[in-house]
C-alpha angles and dihedrals in degrees: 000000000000095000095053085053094055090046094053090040090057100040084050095056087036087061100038084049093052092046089049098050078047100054091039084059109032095102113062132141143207118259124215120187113188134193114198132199113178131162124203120229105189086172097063083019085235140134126220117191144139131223135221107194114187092193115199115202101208092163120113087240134059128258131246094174148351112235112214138197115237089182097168077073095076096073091046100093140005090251099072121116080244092053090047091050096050086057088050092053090057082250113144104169102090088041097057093034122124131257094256096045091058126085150228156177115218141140085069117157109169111196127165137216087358093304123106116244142185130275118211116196118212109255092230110030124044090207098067125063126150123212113235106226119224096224118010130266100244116207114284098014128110124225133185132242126186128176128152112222140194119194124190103222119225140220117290093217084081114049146324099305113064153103127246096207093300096349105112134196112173114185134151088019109131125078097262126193104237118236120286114197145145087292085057122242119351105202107164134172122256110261138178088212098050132040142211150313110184129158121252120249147119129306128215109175134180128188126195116184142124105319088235088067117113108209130214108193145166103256144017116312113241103192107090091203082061093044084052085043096059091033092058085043087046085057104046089048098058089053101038118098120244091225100097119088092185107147102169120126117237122215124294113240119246094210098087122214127198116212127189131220133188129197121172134197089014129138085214153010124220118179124187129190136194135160089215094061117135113193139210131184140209145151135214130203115216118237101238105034096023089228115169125231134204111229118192131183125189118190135156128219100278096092098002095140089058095039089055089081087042087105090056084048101053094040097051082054102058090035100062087035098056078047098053111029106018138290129303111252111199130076099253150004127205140173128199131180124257102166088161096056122092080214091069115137094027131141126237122164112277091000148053139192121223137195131216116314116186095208147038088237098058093036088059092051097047097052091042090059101051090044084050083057080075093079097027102054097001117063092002089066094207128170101251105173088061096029107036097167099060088074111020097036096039082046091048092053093053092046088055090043092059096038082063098052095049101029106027123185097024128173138219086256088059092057106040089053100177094028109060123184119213107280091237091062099031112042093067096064139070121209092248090045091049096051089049089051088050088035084054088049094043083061106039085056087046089240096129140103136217110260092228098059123114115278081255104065106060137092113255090240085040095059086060105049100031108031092041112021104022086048095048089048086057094051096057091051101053085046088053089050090044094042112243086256098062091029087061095043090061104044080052093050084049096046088047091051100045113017105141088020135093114259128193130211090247083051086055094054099048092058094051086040096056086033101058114022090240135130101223106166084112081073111037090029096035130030095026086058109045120072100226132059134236119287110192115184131200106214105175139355139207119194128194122160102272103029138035114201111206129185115219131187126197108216094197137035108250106119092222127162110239135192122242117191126184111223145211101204105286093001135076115227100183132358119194120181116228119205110241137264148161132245112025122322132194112214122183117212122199119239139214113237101226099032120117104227110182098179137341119246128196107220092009083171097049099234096120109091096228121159084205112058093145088084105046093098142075130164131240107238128354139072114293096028101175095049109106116223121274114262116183124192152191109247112334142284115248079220123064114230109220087193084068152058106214132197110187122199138181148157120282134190138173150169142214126168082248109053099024118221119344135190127182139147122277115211119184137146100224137010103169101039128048106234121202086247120033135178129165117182115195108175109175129189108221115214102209101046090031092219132116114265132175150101142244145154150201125228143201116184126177128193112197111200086225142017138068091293120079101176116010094199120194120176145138123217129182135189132185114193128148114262093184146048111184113182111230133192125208133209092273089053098239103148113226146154130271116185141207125207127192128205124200127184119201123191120187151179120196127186109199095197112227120256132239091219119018086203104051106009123096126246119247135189151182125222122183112174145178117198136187129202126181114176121192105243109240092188093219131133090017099150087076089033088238089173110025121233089257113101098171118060122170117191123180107213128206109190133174114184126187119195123190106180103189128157081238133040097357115195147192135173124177129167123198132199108206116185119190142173095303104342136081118212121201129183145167123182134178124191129187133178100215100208119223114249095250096030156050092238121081150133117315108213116198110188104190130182116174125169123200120207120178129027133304129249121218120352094339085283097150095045128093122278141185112217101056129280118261129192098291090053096052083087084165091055090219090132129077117232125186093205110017108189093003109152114210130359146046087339111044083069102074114087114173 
């Protein structure tokens, strides 16, 4: 029996002992050491090089092959997955360039450890190839990889490698093994939309070009004649004027210089060179090892004046960051301007690029969120290209974090610079509040996307707002849950535990998780995956003197912490956070005594992402206590107020060759969103037919989560206009006017049909209407019946509709069942813009097929006809005609 105890004691530390070896090493990853020799030709705009790779397996398995990014490749052809994107994007300029603005990467011959092997290119993208090795790597050996390359550099006007004349930003431009972990390999195509994965290592670079470049490059400079260089341009710059807009490029020496860089512990090098540079220098000490930090900026004179504070820029940024998330660890940061490259705005270790600006504001912020890209892609190694929020959204909180803190109070004036908004629509809105309010539309319309999908699969629009701005939004909520404090302490705990790794999201909870105490799967599982926001609503209220019941229903089943605050008019007296739920909830508050509370508000500071916020409040005491109050406004926000309920007005005017001018007043409740209920009223008095003229209608539009259906969309609309001016003499022969109007009423119900993929998929919608038409008879013309002797027509209207809005080769194709007072309309119709070979114009192409059963009302006006149909023929009235029924003249000319 003793025996059988010491043997299960001992199987039980033996296996302890073996989980825990495991766990201590289940994260590994692979190391790549490059030395680099390229030389620059500004004459053929091309690069020649050669490569020397030291490649570490580090993984528990051998190796077969090394896959590796070719990623020049990508602007070779118009059948990359760059070239396709760009279509996507609704982006022509790379599909119609021309062959010397395109680019490539060729006289490769990979060989390792001194033996030639063989180079597999990936069946479907050019940019990706892998090298078979001839024995395997097995796990902890080096091997050796050489190649020489030449890559043809493209224009800059496409992407993030290219040359502007002989400004040159060469990124993503070595062979580079592509990234081995614990998922297995990661080889992806080079995209625009969609960034990078690369394995850390050392970097050894040298640079050979015309001895009058300034470079810009990843790392510290090791040639001392460079470091004097840059110290003489550093000198000049901080005496010249900024007057001066000269842009020209001087010659380029013919004596060469090679300089050398080193960057250690990097995932990628990026070097830019330019004879215009100007150049300042800094330095920054960090706040914990007083370290100090080299900090570089290169502009030319395009936006000199701005770029003069960029040192203050840079430093403030790494600065704070260093502050709130952990210290930089390289030797030095730098940003430099590259306003004519389509790259612009873009993130390389130790160095950015950024485009024009406008202002120093902007320029600031700019340059503040691609050094931030240091910690959030740099030394935090992400996967960018599948989860594209854990560097651009985190970054983006810590930008607007810092915009806060140096430029507090900002509008959406501020932001836009060049593009200001009237003050009335844009002051009341901060950037991150705005992108909450268009974030909220995005997801009542069903329009928006899940913060946690691959960098593909977005919108265009979408991988703004959501990757960048929703994303950012989330992260200061979870940091005012968690208290900034707390929410400080454990970024910096991540950053600490995986700085120059890979982390996961999974990596990243589980740090908040052991940090905090917390469950937060509601966060990374739930609110970072699902494509809408919370929506908490506050149904009903009690309140004594020393306690306030309140009920609250969670409209969606994310299980998220909110915030409730009771309220004194403007001001909040007392905020508690509740721990989320799903289903109704009551929650009892406890009151002071003595303290005045008018109503009780969920998210009174506007930190919850919430789609909803029209429901967040109920007051305290009084009938209709949900309603918010009546706010009525000159023209409109461009921004709903959920505190509100608005009403906009403004002035509205018109003119047809019928009714004269006319000018009215236009009252609506929304022009920018789509409310669940919509109305807009424009009555207008016309001065030449003296009658009141004019159009409105009343929606409904519903947006279910699932289903077939996107919008469900039911509304009625009516117009009265005249549609005819007959001249009349009276007995006294005094010529004069008489005039006719029309009226029509539409109701309407529309099914947009939900698409697989928001980003490639058409749209396609259902339209059934009844429409009612009742023309005032003028009795003219009646000996050909011009106008019938019906007044009244009622025609029922089935409609599908199928959109494809491409770049190329748009489509559409609809087909509509119209059924009248004795007649019955069919029609089918197809139309396709057939592109030109070298260009986005092209040849648009109707097919078009109608049959007419029953008999015609008046004049034949609701059959089919050749020629174009004008005004008279319009017998639904959809189209709008500056002159309907006008004889003779300008406007008997338009047919629709």
């Amino acid at each position: 029996m003793r025996k059988l105890v010491v043997f299960f004691s001992f199987f039980l530390v033996s296996n302890f002992v073996l989980v825990s070896v495991v766990c201590a090493q289940s994260y590994w990853q692979q190391h790549v050491d490059y030395v680099i020799n390229v030389s620059l030709n500004d004459i053929k705009h091309e690069i020649n090089g050669d490569i020397t790779i030291e490649y570490k397996n580090n993984s528990p398995e051998p190796l077969n092959f090394i896959y590796f990014h070719l990623w020049a490749n990508a602007y070779k052809n118009n059948s990359t997955a760059f070239a396709k994107q760009e279509i996507e994007n609704k982006k022509t300029e790379f599909q119609f360039a021309k062959n010397d603005e395109r680019g490539y990467i060729d006289n490769l011959n990979f060989n390792v450890n001194g033996s030639a092997v063989k180079l597999e290119y990936d069946a479907k993208h050019i940019d990706i190839a892998k090298i078979i090795l001839n024995t395997p790597l097995k796990s902890g050996e080096i091997l050796t990889i050489t190649t020489p390359f030449h890559v043809k550099i493209p224009s800059s006007k496409f992407s993030r490698l290219g040359h502007s004349d002989q400004s040159y930003q060469i990124t993503q431009w070595y062979p580079k093994p592509a990234v081995y972990d614990a998922k297995g390999w990661h080889a992806m195509p080079y995209l625009n939309q969609g960034e990078f994965y690369s394995e850390f290592g050392n970097y050894i670079v040298n640079i050979t070009l015309p001895s009058n470049y300034v470079v810009a490059a990843s790392g510290d400079l090791q040639t001392q004649n460079e470091i004097d260089f840059l110290n003489e341009k550093a000198d000049e710059t901080k005496r010249m004027s900024t007057d001066s807009k000269d842009l020209s490029f001087p010659a380029s020496s013919s004596e060469l210089k090679t300089i050398q860089y080193k960057l250690n512990n990097a995932h990628d090098f990026a070097w830019f060179a330019d004879k215009r540079f100007h150049v300042l220098s800094g330095e920054v000490t960090l706040p914990y090892s007083q370290k100090k930090i080299k900090t570089y900026s290169y502009f030319t004179n395009l936006e000199a004046n701005l770029w003069m504070k960029s040192i203050d820029y840079i430093n403030k940024a790494v600065l704070n960051y260093s502050d709130w998330v952990g210290e930089y660890q390289w030797n030095v940061a730098q940003a430099l301007e590259g306003s004519l490259s389509a790259g612009a705005g873009m993130e390389y270790p130790t160095i950015t690029i950024i485009g024009e600006s406008g202002t120093g504001q902007l320029l600031d912020e700019v340059i503040t969120h691609e050094v931030g890209h240091n910690w959030f892609y740099g030394m935090l190694g992400f996967n960018e290209r599948d989860f594209p929020w854990m560097d651009e959204g985190i970054n983006s909180y810590y930008e607007h974090r810092y915009m806060e803190k140096y430029y507090p109070g900002e509008t959406l004036n501020a932001v836009l610079g060049g593009f200001p908004l009237p003050e009335k629509i844009s002051d009341e809105y901060s950037l991150s509040k705005a992108t909450m309010v268009v974030n909220g539309a995005l997801e009542k319309t069903n329009q928006s996307q899940s913060i946690a999908l691959h960098s593909m699969e977005y919108t265009s629009f979408n991988y703004a707002i959501v990757v960048y701005m929703k994303t950012a939004y989330y992260m200061k909520y979870l940091a005012d849950f968690l208290g900034q404090n707390t929410f400080d302490r454990v970024m910096g705990v991540f950053f600490n535990e995986w700085k120059m790794q890979h982390p996961y999201p999974e990596d990243m909870q589980k740090v908040f998780e052991t940090e905090t105490g917390e469950d937060l799967n509601w966060f990374f599982n739930g609110m970072l995956k699902e494509e809408r926001s919370l929506d908490y609503k506050v149904g009903d209220i009690q309140v004594g003197k020393t306690s306030i019941v309140v009920r609250v229903t969670n409209n969606t089943n994310l299980v998220a912490p909110f915030p409730i605050s009771q309220m004194n008019g403007d001001s909040i007296v007392k905020t508690d956070w509740q721990r989320g739920f799903t289903g109704t909830q009551t929650i009892y508050l406890n009151k002071n005594r003595d303290t005045e509370v008018t109503h009780v508000k969920i998210d009174a500071a506007g930190i919850l992402p919430e789609c909803e916020k029209e429901n967040n409040t109920i007051k305290a005491k009084g009938l209709f206590k949900n309603i918010e109050p009546l706010q009525i406004k000159f023209l409109t926000s461009i921004l709903d107020n959920p505190d509100k309920t608005n009403i906009f007005y403004s002035p509205v005017f018109g003119w047809n060759a019928n009714d004269g001018f006319m000018l009215g007043l236009g009252i609506y409740n929304s022009i920018f969103a789509m409310p669940k209920f919509e109305y807009v009223f424009a009555p207008m008095y016309a001065f030449d037919s003296e009658n009141i003229s004019g159009q409105g209608s009343v929606g409904f539009n519903f947006y279910p989560e699932n289903g077939f259906a996107s919008r469900w969309r039911i509304a009625s609309s009516f117009m009265n206009y005249t549609y005819y001016e007959k001249s009349v003499t009276d007995s006294a022969q005094v010529t004069g006017s008489e005039y006719f109007d029309f009226t029509k009423i539409e109701n309407k119900i529309q099914v947009d049909l939900r698409k697989k993929s928001l980003r490639t998929s058409p749209q396609q919608t259902i339209t059934f209407r009844n429409i009612l038409i009742n023309e005032e008879d003028a009795g003219v013309l009646s000996e050909i019946n011009l106008f019938g002797d019906e007044t009244f027509e009622m025609v029922n209207e089935l409609k599908y509709d199928l959109v494809k809005k491409r770049i190329l080769f748009p489509y559409s194709i609809n087909g509509t069942l119209q059924l009248g007072d004795g007649y019955t309309r069919v029609t089918a119709e197809g139309n396709i813009r057939v592109n030109y070979p070298k260009s986005k114009n092209g040849i648009d192409i109707r097919l078009f097929a109608g049959k007419f059963f029953g008999e015609s009302t008046g004049y034949y006006r609701n059959t089919f006809t050749m020629q174009g149909a004008d005004g008279y023929e319009d017998f639904l009235y959809d189209e709008i005609f500056f002159g309907r029924n006008v004889y003779g003249g300008l406007w008997d000319n338009q047919i629709m």
